[in-house]
C-alpha positions in Angstrom: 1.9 -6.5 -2.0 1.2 -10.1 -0.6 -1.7 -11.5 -2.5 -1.4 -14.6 -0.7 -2.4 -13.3 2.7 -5.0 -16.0 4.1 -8.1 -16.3 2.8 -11.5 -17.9 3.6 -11.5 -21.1 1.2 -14.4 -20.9 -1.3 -17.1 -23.2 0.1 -18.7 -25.5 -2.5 -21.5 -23.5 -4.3 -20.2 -20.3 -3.3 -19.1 -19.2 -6.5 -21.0 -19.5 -9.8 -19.1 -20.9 -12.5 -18.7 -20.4 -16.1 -21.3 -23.5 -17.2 -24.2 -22.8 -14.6 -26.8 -20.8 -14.3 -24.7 -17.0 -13.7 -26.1 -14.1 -15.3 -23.3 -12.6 -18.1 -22.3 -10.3 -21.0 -25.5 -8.5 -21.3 -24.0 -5.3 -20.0 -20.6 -5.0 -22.9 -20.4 -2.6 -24.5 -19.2 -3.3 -28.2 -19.0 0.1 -29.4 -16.4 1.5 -26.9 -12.7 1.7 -28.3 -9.5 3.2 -27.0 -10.7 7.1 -28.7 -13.6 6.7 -26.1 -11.6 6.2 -22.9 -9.9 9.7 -23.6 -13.2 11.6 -23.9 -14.4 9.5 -20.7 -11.7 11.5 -19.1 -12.3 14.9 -20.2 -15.6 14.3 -19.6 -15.2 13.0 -16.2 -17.3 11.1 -14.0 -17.5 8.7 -11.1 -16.2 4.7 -10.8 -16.0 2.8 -8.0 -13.2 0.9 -7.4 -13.3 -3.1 -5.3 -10.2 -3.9 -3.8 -7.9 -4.9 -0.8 -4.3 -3.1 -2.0 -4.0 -0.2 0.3 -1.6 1.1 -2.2 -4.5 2.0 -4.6 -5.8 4.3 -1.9 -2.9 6.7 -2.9 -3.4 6.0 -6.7 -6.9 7.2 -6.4 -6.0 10.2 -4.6 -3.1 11.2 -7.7 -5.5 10.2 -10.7 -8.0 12.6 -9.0 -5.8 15.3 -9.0 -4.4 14.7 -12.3 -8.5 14.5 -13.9 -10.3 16.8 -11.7 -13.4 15.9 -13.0 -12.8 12.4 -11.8 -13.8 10.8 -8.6 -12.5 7.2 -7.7 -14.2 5.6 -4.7 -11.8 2.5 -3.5 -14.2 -0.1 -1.5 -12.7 -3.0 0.3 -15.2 -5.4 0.4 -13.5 -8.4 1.3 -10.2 -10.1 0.8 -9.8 -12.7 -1.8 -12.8 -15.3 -2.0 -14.7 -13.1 0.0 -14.8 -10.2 -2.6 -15.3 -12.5 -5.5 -18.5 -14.3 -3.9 -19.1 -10.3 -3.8 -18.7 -9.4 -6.6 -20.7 -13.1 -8.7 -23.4 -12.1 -6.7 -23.8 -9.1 -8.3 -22.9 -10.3 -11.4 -25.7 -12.6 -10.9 -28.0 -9.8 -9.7 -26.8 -7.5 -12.9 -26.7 -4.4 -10.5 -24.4 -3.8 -8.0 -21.4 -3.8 -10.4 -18.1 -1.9 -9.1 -16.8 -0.2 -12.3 -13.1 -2.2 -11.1 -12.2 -4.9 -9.6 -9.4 -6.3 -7.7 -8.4 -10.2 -8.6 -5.7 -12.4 -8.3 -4.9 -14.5 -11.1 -5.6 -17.8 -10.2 -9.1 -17.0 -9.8 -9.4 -14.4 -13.4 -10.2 -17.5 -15.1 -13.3 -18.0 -13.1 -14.7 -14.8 -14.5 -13.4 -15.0 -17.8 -14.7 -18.3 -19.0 -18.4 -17.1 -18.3 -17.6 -13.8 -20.2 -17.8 -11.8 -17.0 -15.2 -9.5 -17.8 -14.8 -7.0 -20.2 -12.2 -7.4 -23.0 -9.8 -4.3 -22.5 -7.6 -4.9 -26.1 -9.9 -2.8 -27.9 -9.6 0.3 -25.2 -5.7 0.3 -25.6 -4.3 -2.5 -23.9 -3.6 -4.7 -26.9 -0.4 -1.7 -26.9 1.1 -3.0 -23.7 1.5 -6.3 -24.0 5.6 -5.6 -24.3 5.1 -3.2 -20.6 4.9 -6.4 -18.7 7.0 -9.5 -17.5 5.5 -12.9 -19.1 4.1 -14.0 -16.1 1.6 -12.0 -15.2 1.0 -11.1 -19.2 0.1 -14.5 -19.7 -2.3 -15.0 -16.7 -4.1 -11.9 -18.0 -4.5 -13.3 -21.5 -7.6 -14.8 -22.7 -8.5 -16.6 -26.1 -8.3 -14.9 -29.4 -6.1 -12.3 -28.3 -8.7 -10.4 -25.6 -7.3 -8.9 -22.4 -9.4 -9.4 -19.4 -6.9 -7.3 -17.0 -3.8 -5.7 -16.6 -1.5 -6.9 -14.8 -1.1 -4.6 -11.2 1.9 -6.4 -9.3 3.3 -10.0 -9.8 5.1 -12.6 -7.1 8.3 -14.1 -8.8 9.7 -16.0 -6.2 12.8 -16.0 -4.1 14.7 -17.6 -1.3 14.9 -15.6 1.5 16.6 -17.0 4.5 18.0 -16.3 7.7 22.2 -15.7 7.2 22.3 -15.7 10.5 20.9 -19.1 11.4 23.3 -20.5 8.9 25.9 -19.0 10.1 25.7 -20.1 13.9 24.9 -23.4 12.7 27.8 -23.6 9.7 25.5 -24.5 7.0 25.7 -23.4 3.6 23.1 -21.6 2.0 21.5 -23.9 -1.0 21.2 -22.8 -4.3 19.9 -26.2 -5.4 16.8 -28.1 -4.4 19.1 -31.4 -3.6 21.1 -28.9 -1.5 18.5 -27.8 0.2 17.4 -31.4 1.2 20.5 -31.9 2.4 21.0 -28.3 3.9 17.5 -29.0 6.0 19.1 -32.1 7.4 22.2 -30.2 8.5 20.2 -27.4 10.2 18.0 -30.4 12.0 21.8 -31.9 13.3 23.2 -29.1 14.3 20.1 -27.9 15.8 16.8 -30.0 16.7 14.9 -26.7 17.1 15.6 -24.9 13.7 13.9 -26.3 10.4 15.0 -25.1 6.9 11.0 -23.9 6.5 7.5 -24.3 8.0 5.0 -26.2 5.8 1.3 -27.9 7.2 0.3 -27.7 3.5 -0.9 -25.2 1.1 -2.5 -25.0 -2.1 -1.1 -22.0 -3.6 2.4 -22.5 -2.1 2.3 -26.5 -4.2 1.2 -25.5 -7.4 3.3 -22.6 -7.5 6.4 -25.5 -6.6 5.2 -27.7 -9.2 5.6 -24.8 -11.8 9.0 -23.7 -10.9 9.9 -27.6 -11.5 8.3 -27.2 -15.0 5.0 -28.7 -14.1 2.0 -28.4 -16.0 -0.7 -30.3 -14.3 -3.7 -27.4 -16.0 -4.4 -27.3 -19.8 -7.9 -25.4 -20.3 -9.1 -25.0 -23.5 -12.5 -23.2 -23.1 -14.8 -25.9 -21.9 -12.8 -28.4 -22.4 -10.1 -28.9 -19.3 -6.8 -31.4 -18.3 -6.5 -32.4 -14.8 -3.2 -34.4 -15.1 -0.6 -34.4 -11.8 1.4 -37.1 -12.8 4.0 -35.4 -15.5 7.9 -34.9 -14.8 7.6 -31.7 -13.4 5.3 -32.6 -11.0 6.9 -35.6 -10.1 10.2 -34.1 -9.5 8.7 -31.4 -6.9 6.8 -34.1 -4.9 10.0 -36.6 -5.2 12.1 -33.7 -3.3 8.9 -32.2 -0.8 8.4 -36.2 -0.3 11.8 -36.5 1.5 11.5 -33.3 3.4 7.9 -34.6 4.9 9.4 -37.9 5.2 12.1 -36.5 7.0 10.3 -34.3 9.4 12.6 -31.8 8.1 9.6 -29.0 8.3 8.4 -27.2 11.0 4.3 -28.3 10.8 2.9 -24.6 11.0 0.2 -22.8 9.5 1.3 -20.1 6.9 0.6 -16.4 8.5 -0.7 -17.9 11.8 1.1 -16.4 15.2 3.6 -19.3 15.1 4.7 -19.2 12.1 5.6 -15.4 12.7 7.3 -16.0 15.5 9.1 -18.8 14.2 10.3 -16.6 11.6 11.4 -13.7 14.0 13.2 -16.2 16.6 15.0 -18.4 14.5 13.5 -21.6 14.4 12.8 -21.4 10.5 16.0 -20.9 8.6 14.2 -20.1 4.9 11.0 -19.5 3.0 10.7 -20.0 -0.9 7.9 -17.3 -2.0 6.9 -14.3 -4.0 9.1 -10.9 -4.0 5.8 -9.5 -2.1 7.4 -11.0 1.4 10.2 -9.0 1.3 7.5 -6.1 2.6 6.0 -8.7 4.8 9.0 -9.7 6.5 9.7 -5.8 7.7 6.3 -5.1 8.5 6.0 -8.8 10.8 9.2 -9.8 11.8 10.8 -6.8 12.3 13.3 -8.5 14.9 14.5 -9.9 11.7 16.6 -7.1 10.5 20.0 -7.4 9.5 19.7 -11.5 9.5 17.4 -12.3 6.5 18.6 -12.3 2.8 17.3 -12.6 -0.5 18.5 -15.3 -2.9 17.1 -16.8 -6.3 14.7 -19.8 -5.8 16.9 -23.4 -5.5 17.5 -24.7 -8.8 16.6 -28.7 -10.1 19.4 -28.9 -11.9 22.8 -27.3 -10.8 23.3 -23.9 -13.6 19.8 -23.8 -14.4 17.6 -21.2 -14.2 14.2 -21.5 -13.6 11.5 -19.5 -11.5 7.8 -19.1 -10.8 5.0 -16.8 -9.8 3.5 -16.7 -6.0 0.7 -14.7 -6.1 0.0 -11.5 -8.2 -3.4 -10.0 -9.3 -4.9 -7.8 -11.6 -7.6 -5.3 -12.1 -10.6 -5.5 -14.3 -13.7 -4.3 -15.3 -16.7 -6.3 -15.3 -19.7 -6.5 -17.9 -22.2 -4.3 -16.9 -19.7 -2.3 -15.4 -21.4 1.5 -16.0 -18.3 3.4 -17.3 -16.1 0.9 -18.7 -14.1 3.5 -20.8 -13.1 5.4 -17.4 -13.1 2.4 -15.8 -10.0 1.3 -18.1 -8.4 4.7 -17.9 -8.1 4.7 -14.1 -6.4 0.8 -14.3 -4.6 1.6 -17.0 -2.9 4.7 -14.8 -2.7 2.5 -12.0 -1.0 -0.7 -13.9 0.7 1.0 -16.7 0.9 4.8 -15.9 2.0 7.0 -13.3 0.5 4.9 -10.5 2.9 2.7 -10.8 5.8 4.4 -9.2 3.3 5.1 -6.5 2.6 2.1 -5.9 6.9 1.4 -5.8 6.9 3.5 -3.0 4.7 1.9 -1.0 6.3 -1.1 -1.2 4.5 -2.7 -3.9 6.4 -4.8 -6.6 5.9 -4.2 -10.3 4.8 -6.3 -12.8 5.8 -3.9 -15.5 9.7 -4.4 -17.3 10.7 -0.6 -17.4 10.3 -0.4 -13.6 11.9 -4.0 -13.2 15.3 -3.0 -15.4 15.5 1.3 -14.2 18.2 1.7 -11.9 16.8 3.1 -9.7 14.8 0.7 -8.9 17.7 -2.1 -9.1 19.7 -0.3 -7.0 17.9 0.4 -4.1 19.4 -0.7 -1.0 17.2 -2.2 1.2 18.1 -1.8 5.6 16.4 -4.8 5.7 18.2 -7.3 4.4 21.3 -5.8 5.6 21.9 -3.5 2.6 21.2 -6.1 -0.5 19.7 -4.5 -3.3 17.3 -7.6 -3.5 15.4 -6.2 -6.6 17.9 -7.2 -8.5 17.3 -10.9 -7.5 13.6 -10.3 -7.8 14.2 -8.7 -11.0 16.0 -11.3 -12.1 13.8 -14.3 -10.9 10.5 -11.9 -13.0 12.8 -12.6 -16.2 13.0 -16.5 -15.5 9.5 -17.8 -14.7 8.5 -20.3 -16.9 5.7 -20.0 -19.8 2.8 -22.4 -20.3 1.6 -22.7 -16.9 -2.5 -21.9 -16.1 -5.1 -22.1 -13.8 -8.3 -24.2 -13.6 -11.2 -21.7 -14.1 -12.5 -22.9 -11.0 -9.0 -22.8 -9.5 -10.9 -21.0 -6.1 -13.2 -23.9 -5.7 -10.2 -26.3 -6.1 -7.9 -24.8 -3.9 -10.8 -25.9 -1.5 -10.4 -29.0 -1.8 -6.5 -29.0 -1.1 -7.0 -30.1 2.8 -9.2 -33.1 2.4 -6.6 -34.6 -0.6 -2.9 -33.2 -0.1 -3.0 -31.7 2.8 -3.6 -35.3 4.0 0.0 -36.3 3.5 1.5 -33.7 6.3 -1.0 -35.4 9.0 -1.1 -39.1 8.0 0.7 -41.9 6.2 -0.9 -40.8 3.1 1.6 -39.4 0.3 2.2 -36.3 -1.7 1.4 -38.3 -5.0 -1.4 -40.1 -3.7 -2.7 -36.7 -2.1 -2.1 -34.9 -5.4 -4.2 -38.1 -7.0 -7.0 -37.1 -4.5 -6.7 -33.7 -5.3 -6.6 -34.4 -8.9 -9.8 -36.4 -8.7 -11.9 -34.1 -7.2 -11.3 -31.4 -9.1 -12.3 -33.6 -12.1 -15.4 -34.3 -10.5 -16.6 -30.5 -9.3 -15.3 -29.7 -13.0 -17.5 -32.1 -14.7 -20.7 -31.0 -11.8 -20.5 -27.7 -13.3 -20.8 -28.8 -17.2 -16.8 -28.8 -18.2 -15.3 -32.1 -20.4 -12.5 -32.9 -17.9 -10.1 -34.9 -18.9 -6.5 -36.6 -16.9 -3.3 -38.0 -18.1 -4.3 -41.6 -17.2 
């Protein structure tokens, strides 16, 4: 499911981070291993559950019926920054605690740096690590081999665009990043009115560019953190988004806004480059879009390369102080690992875990959609390619903040992406150093 719906930005302050005053780890429980969740089950028992996914609503309702002596109450209490200011305040409080919780992985590291969450290798999930594609595996991973989540769903990203805009107009459909330049500036010939994508800025949407070009701005090594937005990768994404800004070859829209739907449903943006998760989201929002839209891999940087990147994704996790951690881990690890996942399948949810990503089943599904295309595949396929090495700041929430005031600049003045990303880069430096970090840059 899409976990980059929009969110309320994380004002400053909102969050407590790792290196001020939060309360942590008095509630973990050292004595717990994987015997213990087992018992937890036969013993039963209640958890509560925080998170958004509707598709955990049905998982719930199986893994009651499958431990009758289990009951799983699923809160939403907010989306995204809203349930983790949620869920630090009662951290902070030490009561409160949901026995799970739903985050994404940019913002794990948050949590995980101030030893908020529970290490889950010793309950089983040191087994697993070979259930899951590297992306989401990595984002989950923590120092000296602890597990602060598995992985629920993951957002390898794709191309999907409109065939039949590029059709009428007698463009070709890019499968490099130079071709799609050059395929924007066709579409904006042929037809002032249709723009190869819709872009006003966004955080989540540029770092997750800057990885698929091999980008590694974030290096975190506990306290100690890189803020450094001037290596090749980078440079090579904000050469090519440069000349699309430059251009005007982008329709200025807000993501998930009214216009940007309808601009998706009436033709006037030919393409988007984002997770697997918007597949689901184009059916559900732009239904007039049947038939027309496709799914290819993301554009290549260089021509036979292969290369992809992760758009979203989350995990679910158990807090310290969390009551029941050892029932806590059995429900996620049902939900992540087990039988929930197929339920989650079909809802519409995409997997995270390689046995659902290579069955057949699953590859061969046909989807009415996109006209028929058994787009896992090319999901599937862009899961296997994402590149290794890339993190997040643990503070990533905070400075996705900050993204508006420093790059966003560059798509509503005469400032630049790289002097935007300089911005960007130097105030997260400084809210990094205000809450106790060494931060360091590539100058």
């Amino acid at each position: 499911m899409n976990s980059r719906a929009p969110r309320v930005a994380a004002a400053a302050g909102a969050l407590c981070l790792a290196l001020t005053a939060c309360g942590s780890g008095d509630g973990t429980d050292p004595d717990i291993g994987a015997e213990d969740v087992e018992a937890a089950l036969e013993e039963g028992g209640e958890i509560t559950v925080w998170a958004w996914e509707p598709t955990l609503e049905q998982v719930a309702e199986d893994f009651e019926q499958a431990h009758p002596g289990v009951t799983v109450d699923v809160e939403n209490v907010g989306t995204g920054d809203d349930q983790y200011t949620a869920l630090q305040n009662a951290l902070s409080a030490g009561s409160g605690l949901p026995d799970v919780a739903h985050i994404e992985y940019f913002a794990l590291g948050q949590f995980t740096i101030a030893g908020n969450l529970v290490d889950l290798a010793p309950l089983g999930a040191a087994e697993l690590e070979g259930d899951y594609t590297p992306g989401p595996w990595e984002a989950v991973q923590g120092e000296e081999s602890a597990i602060h989540g598995l992985p629920m769903d993951s957002g390898p990203i794709a191309l999907f665009y409109n065939q039949d805009v590029f059709d009428e107009l007698d463009v070709e459909v890019p499968t490099t990043w130079e071709e799609y330049v050059e395929a924007a500036r066709e579409i904006q010939e042929a037809d002032p009115d249709v723009y190869v994508a819709a872009d006003n800025g966004d955080a989540g949407a540029t770092t997750t560019g800057i990885w698929q070009a091999g980008g590694q701005p974030y290096q975190v090594e506990g306290e100690e953190v890189t803020v450094d937005f001037t290596d090749e990768g980078t440079a090579r994404y904000v050469d090519t988004w440069q000349r699309l800004i430059d251009d005007e070859l982008l329709l200025p829209v807000t993501s998930w806004s009214d216009e940007w739907y309808q601009a998706l449903g009436d033709g006037s943006v030919a393409t988007l480059v984002t997770g697997a998760w918007m597949g689901l989201n184009l059916e559900s929002g732009v239904p007039e879009g049947a038939g027309s839209w496709r799914v290819a891999p993301p554009p290549a940087w260089e021509e036979g390369e292969t290369s992809s990147a992760e758009s979203g994704g989350s995990a679910l996790a158990v807090p310290v102080g969390a009551e029941n951690q050892a029932l806590a881990y059995a429900f996620i690890e049902y939900a992540n690992s087990g039988d929930g996942v197929q339920a989650r399948i079909d809802q519409g949810a995409f997997p995270a875990t390689v046995a659902d990503l290579e069955s057949q089943e699953f590859l061969d599904n046909e989807s009415e959609y996109f006209g028929g295309q058994t787009v896992n595949r090319v999901y599937a396929d862009s899961a296997a390619s994402v590149l290794q090495g890339w993190t997040y700041l643990p503070y990533q929430a905070h400075t996705n903040s900050l993204f508006n005031d420093t790059v966003g600049q560059a798509y509503v003045s005469d400032t630049t992406l790289a002097e935007g990303l300089a911005d960007w880069q130097d105030a997260s430096v400084r809210y990094g150093e205000e809450q106790g970090f060494t931060v360091t840059t590539g100058d």
